[in-house]
N, CA, C and O atoms as CSV, one atom per row, in Angstrom:
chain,resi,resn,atom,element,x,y,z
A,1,UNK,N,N,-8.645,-97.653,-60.345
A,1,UNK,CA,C,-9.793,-97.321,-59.521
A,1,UNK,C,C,-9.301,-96.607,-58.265
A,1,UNK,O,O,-8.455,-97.221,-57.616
A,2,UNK,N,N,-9.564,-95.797,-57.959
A,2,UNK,CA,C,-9.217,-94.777,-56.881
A,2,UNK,C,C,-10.514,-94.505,-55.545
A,2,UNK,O,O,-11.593,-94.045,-55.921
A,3,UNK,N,N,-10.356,-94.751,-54.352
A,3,UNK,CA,C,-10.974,-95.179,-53.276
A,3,UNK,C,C,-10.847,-94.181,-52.264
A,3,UNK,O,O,-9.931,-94.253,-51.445
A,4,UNK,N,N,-11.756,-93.175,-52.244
A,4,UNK,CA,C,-11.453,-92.087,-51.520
A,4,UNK,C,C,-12.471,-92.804,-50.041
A,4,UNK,O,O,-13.499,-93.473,-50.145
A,5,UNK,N,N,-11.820,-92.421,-48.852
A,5,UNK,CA,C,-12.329,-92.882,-47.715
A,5,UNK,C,C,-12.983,-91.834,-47.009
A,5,UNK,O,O,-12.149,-91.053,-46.552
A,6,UNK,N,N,-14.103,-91.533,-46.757
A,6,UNK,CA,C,-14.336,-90.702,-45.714
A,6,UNK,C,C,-15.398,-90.757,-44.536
A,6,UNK,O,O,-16.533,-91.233,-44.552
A,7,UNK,N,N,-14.688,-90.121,-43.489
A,7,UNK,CA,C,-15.202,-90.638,-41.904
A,7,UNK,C,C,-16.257,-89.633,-41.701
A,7,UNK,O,O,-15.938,-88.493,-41.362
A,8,UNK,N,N,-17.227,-89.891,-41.843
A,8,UNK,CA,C,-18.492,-89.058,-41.696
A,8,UNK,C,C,-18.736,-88.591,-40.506
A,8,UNK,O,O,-19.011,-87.399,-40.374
A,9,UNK,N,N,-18.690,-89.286,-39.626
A,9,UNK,CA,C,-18.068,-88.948,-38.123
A,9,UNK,C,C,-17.638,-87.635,-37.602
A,9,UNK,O,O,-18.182,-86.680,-37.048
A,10,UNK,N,N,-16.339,-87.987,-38.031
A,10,UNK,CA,C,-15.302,-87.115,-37.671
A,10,UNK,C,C,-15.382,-85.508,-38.498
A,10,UNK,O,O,-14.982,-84.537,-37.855
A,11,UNK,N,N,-15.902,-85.302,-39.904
A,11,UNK,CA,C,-16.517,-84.701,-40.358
A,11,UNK,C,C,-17.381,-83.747,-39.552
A,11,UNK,O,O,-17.238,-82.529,-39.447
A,12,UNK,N,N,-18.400,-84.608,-38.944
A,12,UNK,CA,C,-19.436,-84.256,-38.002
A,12,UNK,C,C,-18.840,-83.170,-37.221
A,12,UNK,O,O,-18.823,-81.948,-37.371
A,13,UNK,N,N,-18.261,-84.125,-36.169
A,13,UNK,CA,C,-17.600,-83.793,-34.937
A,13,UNK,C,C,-16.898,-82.077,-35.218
A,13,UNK,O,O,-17.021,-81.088,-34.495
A,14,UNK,N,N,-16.112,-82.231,-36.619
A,14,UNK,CA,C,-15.123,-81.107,-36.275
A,14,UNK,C,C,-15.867,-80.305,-36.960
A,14,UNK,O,O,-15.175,-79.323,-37.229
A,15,UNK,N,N,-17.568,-80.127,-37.657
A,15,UNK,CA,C,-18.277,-79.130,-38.074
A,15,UNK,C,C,-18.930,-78.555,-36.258
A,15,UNK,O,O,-18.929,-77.341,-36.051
A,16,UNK,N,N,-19.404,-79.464,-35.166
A,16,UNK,CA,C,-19.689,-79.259,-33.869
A,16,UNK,C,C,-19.075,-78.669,-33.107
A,16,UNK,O,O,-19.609,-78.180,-32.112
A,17,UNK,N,N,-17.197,-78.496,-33.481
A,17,UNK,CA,C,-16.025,-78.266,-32.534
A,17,UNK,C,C,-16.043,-76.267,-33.342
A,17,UNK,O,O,-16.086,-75.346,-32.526
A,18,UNK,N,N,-16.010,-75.966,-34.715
A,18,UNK,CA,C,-16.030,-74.891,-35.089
A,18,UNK,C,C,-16.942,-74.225,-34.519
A,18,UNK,O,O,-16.589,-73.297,-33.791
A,19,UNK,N,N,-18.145,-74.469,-34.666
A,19,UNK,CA,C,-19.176,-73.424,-34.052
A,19,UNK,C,C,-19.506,-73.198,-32.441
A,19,UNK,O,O,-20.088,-72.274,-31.872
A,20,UNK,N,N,-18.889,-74.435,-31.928
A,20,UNK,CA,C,-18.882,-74.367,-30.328
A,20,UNK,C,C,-17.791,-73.341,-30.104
A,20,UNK,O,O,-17.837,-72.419,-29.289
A,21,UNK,N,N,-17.033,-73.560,-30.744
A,21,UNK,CA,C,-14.956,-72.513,-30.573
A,21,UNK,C,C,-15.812,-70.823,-31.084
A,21,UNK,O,O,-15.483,-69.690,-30.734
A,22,UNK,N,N,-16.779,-71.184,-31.858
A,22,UNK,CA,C,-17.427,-69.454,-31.978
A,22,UNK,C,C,-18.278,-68.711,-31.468
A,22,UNK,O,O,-18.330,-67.482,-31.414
A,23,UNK,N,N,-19.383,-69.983,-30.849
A,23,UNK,CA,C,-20.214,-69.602,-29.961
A,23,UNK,C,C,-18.937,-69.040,-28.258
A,23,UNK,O,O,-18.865,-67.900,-27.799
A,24,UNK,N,N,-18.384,-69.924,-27.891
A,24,UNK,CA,C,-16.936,-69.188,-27.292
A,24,UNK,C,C,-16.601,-67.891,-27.233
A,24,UNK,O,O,-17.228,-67.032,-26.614
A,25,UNK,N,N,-15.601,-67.726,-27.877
A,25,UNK,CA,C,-15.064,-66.601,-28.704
A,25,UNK,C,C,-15.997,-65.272,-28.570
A,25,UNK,O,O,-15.476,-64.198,-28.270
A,26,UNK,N,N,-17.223,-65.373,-28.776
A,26,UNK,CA,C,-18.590,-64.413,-28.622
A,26,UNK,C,C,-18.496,-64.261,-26.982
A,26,UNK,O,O,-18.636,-63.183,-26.403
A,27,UNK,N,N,-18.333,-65.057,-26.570
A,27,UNK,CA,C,-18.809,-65.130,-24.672
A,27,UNK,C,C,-18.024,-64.755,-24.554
A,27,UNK,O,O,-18.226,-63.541,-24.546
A,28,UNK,N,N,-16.160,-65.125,-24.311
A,28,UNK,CA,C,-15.538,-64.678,-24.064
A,28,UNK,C,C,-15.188,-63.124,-24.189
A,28,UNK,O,O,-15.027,-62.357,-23.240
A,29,UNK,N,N,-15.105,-62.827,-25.487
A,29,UNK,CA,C,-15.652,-61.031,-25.814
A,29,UNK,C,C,-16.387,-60.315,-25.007
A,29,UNK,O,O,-15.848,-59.249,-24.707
A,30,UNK,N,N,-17.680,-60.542,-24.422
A,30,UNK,CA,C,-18.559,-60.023,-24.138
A,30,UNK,C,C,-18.443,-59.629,-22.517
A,30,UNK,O,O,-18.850,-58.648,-21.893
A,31,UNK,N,N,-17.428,-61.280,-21.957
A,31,UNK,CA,C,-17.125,-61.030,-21.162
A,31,UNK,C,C,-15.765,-60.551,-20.584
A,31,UNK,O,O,-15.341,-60.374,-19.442
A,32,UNK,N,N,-15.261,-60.414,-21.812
A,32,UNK,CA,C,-13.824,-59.545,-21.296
A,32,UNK,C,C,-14.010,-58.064,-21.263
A,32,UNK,O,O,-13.333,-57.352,-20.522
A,33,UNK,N,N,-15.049,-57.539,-22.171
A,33,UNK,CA,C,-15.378,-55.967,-22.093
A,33,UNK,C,C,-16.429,-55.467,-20.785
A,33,UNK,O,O,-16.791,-54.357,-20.395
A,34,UNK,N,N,-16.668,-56.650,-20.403
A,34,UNK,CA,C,-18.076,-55.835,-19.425
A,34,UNK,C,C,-18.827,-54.864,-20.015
A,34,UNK,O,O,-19.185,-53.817,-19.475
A,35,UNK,N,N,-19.206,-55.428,-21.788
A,35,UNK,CA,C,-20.264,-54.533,-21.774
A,35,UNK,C,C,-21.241,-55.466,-22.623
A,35,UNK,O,O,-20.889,-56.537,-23.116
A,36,UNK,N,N,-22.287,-55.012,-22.706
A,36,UNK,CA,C,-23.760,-55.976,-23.094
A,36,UNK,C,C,-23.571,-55.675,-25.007
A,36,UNK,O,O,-23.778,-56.646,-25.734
A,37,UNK,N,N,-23.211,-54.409,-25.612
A,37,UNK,CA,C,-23.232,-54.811,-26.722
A,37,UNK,C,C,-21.845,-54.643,-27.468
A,37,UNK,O,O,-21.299,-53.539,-27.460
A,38,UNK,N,N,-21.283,-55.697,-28.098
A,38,UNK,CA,C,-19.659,-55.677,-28.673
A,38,UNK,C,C,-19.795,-54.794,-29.484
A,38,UNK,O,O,-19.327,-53.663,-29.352
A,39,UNK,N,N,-20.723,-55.350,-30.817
A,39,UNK,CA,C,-20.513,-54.690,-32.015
A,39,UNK,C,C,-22.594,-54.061,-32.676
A,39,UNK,O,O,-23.698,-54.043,-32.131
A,40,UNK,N,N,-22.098,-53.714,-33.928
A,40,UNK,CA,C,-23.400,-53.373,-34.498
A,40,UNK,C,C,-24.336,-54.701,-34.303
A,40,UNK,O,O,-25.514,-54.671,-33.947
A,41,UNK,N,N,-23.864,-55.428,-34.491
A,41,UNK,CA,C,-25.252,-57.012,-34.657
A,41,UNK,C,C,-25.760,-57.670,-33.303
A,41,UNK,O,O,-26.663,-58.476,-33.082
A,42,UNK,N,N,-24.676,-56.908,-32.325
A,42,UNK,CA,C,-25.415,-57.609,-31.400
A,42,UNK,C,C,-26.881,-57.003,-30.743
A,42,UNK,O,O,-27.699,-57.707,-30.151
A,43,UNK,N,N,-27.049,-55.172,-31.046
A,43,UNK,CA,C,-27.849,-54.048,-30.737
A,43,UNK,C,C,-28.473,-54.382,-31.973
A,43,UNK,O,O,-27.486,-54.609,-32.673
A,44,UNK,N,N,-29.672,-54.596,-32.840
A,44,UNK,CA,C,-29.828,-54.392,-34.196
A,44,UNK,C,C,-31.158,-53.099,-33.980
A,44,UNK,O,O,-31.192,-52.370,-34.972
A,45,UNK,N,N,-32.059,-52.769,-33.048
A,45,UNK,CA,C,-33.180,-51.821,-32.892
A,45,UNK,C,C,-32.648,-50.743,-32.658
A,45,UNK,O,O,-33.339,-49.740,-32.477
């Protein structure tokens, strides 16, 4: 019988820690160029 353990938790947590580190990453960009649009998706009209 084989007993796989998993921390649902922590799971959580490090799905919360990826998209915060990308929501980031976006700001940081935006604000290292001084300009309002990086790429094609951020202008879409």
């Amino acid at each position: 019988m084989q007993v796989i353990n998993t921390n649902l938790m922590s799971l959580n947590a490090q799905g919360n820690l990826a998209g915060t580190q990308k929501d980031l990453s976006t700001a940081i960009q935006r604000l290292s160029t001084g300009l309002r649009v990086n790429s094609a998706k951020d202008d879409a009209a």
